[in-house]
N, C-alpha and C positions, 0 to 999 in steps of 0.2 A: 562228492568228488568234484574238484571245482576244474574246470576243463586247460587253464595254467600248467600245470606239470606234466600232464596229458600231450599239451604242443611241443613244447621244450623236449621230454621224451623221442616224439615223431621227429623234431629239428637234429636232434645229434645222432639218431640212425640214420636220418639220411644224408648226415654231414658225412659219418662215418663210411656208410657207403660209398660215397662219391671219393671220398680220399681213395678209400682203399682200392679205386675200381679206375683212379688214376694211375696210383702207383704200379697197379698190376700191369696199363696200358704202358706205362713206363718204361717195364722190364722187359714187355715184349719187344718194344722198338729198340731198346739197348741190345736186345740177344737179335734181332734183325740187323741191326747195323755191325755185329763183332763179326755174325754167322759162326757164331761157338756153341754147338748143342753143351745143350744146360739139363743136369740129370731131372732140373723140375719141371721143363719144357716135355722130358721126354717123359713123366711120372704122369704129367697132364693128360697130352697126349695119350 
């Protein structure tokens, strides 16, 4: 196993992470700024 595909692997889950852990931070500023409970805020919660 040559340790190549191994990094790239680790590189695009934590790319993926950080997207996703953006957009999540996203939504909550956008449902803070509207102050419109949101049924996924409340499913979170």
């Amino acid at each position: 196993m040559s340790p190549l595909p191994i990094l790239a692997l680790i590189l695009t889950v934590s790319l993926t992470l950080a997207v996703a852990h953006r957009l999540v931070a996203a939504r909550r500023q956008r449902a803070r700024l509207r102050k419109q409970p949101l049924s996924s805020t409340r499913a979170k919660h």
